[in-house]
C-alpha positions in Angstrom: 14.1 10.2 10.4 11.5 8.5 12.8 8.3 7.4 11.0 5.7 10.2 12.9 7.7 13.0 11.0 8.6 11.3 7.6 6.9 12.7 4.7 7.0 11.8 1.0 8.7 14.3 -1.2 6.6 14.0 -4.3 3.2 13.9 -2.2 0.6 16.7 -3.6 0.4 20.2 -1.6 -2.9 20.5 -0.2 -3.6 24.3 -0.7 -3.2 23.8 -4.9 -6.0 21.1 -4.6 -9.3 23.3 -5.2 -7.8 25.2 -7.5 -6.7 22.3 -9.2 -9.7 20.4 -9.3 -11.5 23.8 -11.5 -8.8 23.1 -14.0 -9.4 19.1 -14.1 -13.2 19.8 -14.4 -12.2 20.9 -17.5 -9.8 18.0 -19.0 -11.4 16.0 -22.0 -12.4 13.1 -20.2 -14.0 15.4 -17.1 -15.5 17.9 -19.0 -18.2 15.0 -20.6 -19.5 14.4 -17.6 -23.4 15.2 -17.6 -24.4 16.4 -14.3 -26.3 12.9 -13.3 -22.7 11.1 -14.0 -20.7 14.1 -11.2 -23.8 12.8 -8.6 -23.1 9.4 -9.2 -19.5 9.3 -8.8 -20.1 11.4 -5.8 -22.5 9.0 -4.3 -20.7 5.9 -4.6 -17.5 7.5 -3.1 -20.7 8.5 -0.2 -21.8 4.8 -0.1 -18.4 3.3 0.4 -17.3 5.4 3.3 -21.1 4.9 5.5 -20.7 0.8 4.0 -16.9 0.9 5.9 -18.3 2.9 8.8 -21.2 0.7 9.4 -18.4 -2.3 9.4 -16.8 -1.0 12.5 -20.0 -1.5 14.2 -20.2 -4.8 12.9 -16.9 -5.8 13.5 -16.6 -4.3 17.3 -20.2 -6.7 17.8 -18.0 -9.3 17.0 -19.5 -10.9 13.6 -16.6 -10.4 11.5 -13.9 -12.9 12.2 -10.5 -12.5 11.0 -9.2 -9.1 9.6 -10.9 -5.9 8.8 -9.4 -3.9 6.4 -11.2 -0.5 5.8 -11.0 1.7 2.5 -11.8 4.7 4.4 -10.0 7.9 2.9 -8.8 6.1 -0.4 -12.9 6.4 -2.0 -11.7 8.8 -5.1 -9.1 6.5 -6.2 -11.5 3.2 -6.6 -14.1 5.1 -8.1 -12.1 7.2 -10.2 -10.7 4.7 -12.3 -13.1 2.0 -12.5 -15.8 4.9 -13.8 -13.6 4.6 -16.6 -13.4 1.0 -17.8 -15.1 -0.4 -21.0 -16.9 -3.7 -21.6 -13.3 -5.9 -21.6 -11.7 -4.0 -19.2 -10.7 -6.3 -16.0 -9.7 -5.4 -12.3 -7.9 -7.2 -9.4 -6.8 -5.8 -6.2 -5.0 -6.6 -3.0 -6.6 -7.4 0.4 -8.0 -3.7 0.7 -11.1 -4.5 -1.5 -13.9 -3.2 -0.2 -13.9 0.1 -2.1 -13.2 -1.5 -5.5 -16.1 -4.4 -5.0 -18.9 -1.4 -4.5 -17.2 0.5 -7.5 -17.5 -2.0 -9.9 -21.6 -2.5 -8.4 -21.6 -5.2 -6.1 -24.1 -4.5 -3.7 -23.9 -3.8 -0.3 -26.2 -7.1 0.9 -23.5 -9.5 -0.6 -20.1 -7.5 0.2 -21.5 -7.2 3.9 -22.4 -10.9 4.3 -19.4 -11.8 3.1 -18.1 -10.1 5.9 -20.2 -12.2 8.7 -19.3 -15.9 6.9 -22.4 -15.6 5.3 -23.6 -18.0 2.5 -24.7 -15.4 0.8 -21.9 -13.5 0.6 -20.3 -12.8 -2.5 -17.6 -15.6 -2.0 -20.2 -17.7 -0.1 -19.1 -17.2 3.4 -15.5 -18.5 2.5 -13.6 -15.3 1.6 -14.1 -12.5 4.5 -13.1 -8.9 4.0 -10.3 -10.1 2.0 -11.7 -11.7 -0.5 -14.3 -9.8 -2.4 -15.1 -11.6 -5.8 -17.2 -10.4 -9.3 -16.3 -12.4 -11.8 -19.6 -10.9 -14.0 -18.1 -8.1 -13.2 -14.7 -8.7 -13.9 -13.8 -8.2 -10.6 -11.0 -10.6 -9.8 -10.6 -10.1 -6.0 -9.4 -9.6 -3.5 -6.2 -11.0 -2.7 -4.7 -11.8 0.5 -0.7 -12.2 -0.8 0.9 -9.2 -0.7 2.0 -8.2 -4.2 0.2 -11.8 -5.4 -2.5 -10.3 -7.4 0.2 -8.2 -9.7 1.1 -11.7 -11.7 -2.3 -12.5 -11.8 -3.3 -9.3 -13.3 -0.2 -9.2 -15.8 -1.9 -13.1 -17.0 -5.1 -10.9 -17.1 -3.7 -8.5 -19.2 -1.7 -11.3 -21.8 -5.4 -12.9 -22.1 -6.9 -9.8 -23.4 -3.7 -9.5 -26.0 -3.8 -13.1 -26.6 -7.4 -12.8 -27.7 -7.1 -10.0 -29.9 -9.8 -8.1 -27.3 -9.1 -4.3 -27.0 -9.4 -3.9 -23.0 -7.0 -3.8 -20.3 -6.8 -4.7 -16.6 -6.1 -2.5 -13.7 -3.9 -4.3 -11.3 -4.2 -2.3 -8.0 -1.5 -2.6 -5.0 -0.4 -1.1 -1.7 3.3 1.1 -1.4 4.3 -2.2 0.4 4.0 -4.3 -2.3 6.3 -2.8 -4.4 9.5 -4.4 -3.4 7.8 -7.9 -3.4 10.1 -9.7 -6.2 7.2 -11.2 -7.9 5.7 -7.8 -8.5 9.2 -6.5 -10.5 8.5 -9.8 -12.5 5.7 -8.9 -13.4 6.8 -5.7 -14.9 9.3 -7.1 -16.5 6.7 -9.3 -18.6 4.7 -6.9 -19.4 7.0 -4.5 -20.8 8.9 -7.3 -22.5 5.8 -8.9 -24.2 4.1 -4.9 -24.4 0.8 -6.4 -22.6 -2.0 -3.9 -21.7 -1.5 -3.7 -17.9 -2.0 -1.2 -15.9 0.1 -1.0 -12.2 -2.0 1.3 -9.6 0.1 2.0 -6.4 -2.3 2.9 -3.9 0.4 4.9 -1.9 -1.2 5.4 1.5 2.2 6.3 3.1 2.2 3.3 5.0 3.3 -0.1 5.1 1.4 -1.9 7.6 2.7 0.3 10.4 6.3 1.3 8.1 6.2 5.2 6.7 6.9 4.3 3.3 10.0 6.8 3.4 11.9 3.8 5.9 11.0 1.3 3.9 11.3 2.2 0.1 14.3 3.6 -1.6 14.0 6.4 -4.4 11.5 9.7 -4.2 9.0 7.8 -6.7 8.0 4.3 -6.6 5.8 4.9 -9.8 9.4 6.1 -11.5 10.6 2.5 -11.3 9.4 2.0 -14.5 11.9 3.6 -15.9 14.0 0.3 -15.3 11.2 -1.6 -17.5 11.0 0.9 -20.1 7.2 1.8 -18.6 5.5 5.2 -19.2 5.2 6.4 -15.6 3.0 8.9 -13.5 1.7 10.0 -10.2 -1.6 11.6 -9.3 -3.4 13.3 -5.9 -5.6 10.8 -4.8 -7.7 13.4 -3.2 -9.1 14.6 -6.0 -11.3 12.5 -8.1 -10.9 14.4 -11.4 -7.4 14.2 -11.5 -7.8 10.4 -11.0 -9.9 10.5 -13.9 -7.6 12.2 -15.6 -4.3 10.8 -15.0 -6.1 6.8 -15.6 -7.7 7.5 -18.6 -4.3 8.4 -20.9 -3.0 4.9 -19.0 -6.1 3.1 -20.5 -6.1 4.7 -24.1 -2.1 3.7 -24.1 -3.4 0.3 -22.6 -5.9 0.1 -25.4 -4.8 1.8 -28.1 -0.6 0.6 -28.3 -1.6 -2.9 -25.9 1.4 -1.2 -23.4 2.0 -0.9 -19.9 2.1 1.8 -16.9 2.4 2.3 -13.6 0.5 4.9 -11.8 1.2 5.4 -8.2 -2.2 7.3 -6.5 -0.9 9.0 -3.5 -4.1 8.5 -1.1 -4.6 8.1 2.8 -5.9 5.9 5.6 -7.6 7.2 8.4 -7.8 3.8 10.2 -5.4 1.5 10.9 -3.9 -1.1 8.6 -6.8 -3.3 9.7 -8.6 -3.3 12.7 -7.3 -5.1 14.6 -4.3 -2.4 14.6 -4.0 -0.1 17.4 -2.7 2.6 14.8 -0.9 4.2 18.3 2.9 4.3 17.5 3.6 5.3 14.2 1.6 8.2 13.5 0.4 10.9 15.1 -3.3 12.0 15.4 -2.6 15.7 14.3 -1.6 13.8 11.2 -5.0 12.1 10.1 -6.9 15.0 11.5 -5.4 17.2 9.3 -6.1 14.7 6.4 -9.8 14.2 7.7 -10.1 18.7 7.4 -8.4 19.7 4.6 -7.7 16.3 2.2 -10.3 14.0 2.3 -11.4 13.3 -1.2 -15.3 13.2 -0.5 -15.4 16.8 1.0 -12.8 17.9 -1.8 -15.2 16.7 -4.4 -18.4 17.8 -2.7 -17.1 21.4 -2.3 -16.1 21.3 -6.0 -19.6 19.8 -7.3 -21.1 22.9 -5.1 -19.0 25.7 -6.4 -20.2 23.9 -10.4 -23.5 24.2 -9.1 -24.5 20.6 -9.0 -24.9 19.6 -5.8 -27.0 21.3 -3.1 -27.6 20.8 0.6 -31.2 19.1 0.4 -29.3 16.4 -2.4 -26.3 15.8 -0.5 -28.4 15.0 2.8 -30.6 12.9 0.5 -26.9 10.8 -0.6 -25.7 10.5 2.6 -29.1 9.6 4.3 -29.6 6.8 1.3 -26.3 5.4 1.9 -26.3 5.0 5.7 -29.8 3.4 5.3 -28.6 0.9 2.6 -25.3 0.3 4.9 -28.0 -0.6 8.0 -30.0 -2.7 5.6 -27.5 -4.3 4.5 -26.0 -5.3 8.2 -29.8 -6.3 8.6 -29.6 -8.9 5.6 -25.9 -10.3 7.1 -27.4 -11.0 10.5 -30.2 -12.7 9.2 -28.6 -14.9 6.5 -27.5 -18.8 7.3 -23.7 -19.8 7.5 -22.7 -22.5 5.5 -23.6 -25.7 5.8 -20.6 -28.1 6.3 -20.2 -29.9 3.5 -20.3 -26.7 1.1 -16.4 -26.7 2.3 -15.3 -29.5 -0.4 -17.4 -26.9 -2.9 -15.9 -24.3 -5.3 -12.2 -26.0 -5.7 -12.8 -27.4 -9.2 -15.4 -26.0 -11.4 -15.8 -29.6 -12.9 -16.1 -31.6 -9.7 -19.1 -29.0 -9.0 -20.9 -29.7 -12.2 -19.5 -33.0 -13.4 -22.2 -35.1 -15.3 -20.2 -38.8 -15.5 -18.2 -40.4 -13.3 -15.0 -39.8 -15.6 -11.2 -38.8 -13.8 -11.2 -35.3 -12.3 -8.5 -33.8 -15.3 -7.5 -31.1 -12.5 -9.2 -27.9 -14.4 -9.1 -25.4 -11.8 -11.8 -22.7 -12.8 -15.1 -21.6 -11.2 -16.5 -20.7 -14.4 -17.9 -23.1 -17.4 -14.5 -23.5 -19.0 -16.8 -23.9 -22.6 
């Protein structure tokens, strides 16, 4: 089967998703949802696609160095579930970050700096697109390894248990990483020691540039969890509710009986893996067009929020017209903030060398925040 014609079996039908997004309206955790909380979510899946869109620009003036990878097409599933965590519930994602870092609030001056090098970037110049960072958010990045954030999220997740706190942490990662060994490690802890982790597969059908059909084996990567002893689901990624939905009975399990579960989101990517992909042989353009006009999750939810009679036309031009401004502003800030200055490179490797008071041995404590 060549990769331009290779579908996913368990991928949602498109014609059942307006009807199905009435019926999620409706679910427990949906239906209390004032009609200032639907306009929210709505505008920050707005903000993130004119944010990534305004990146292009930025990227094709050449101010971004190294990779670009764009969230564009996968908004519901980032805001979806982190419009559901509590005061000690924790996040960490793979190298596609941009979408979760402006979920969880970080704003669009910082996130966009970051991008140019800039020192006032969230990760002071020294991250790029891959490494977004909120630790007062509890945002822990942004990782670059594929499938290294999953361990890191499981610790996450034994932390929380370990300290007796009633949260979780949602441990997002591409299709690709799935059949990293450190990942199936990972599960394995956490169903062993019953931690409250939760796995999101952000199935965007593609590896890189591998359909996920020629590289994965099984119709469900979500249903590997069945070799763990994980509960399991999957969920449409195009519709925002249903991500609502589907996250919030993984959290309660998370919070409620401290166990794991894997949720694979199946989403799509209208750009390349990065940009610096020509996104030319492995799929065809009738395929993201087709996504673009009948799928994409910010049109899906607009429609619905019409039909419910919360969003008009004069509001939604008001949203869109906010966010591209902020996205402008925000390139505005980037261009005119300093790089770092040369020594700030030996800065930020050990929280103690950074803030040390005596001349006393380094004892090695790697941590960027107050370890008191």
């Amino acid at each position: 089967m060549s990769s331009k014609t290779a579908t996913r079996a368990t991928a949602p039908k498109p014609e059942l998703e307006p009807r199905a997004m009435a019926a999620l309206a409706k679910s427990a955790v949906n239906a209390r949802l004032k009609a200032a909380d639907k306009l929210r979510l709505y505008s920050e899946m707005v903000r993130i696609r004119r944010f990534e869109e305004r990146t292009i620009r930025v990227y094709q003036q050449g101010k971004i160095g190294g990779f670009l990878h764009l969230y564009i097409g996968q908004e519901a599933v980032a805001v979806g579930t982190v419009s559901l965590l509590g005061e000690n519930d924790h996040i960490i994602t793979a190298y596609r970050d941009h979408g979760h870092g402006l979920a969880v609030g970080m704003s669009m001056n910082e996130c966009m700096a970051e991008l140019e090098g800039k020192v006032t970037g969230c990760s002071k110049g020294k991250g790029g697109s891959m490494h977004y960072f909120a630790p007062d958010k509890r945002y822990w990045g942004g990782h670059g390894i594929v499938g290294g954030q999953v361990p890191l999220g499981t610790g996450i997740a034994y932390a929380l248990k370990y300290k007796g706190l009633k949260g979780c942490c949602l441990t997002y990662m591409g299709d690709g990483a799935v059949n990293q060994g450190a990942v199936h490690e990972a599960y394995n802890m956490a169903a062993l020691w019953n931690l409250p982790v939760i796995f999101i597969i952000e199935n965007n059908g593609y590896s890189m540039g591998t359909s996920q059909v020629r590289s994965s084996a099984g119709d469900s990567l979500a249903k590997r969890a069945e070799g763990y002893g994980m509960a399991w689901d999957t969920c449409n990624g195009n519709l925002l509710y249903e991500v609502r939905d589907k996250t919030a009975v993984a959290i309660k399990r998370a919070h409620e009986e401290s166990k794991p579960s894997i949720l694979e989101i199946f989403t799509y990517r209208y750009r390349g893996h990065s940009m610096s992909d020509p996104d030319q042989t492995y799929r065809d353009k009738q395929e993201i067009a087709d996504y673009r006009d009948n799928k994409d999750p910010i049109t899906l939810f607009q429609k619905c929020l019409q039909e419910e009679g919360v969003l008009d036309d004069a509001t939604m031009a008001k949203i869109d017209e906010d966010a591209r401004n902020e996205a402008d502003a925000a390139a505005k800030f980037a261009d005119e903030s300093p790089f770092p200055q040369p020594e700030a490179i030996l800065q930020d490797i050990y929280w103690e060398e950074d803030n040390r008071t005596d001349k006393t041995p380094s004892t090695g404590r790697i941590s960027f925040q107050n370890p008191e």
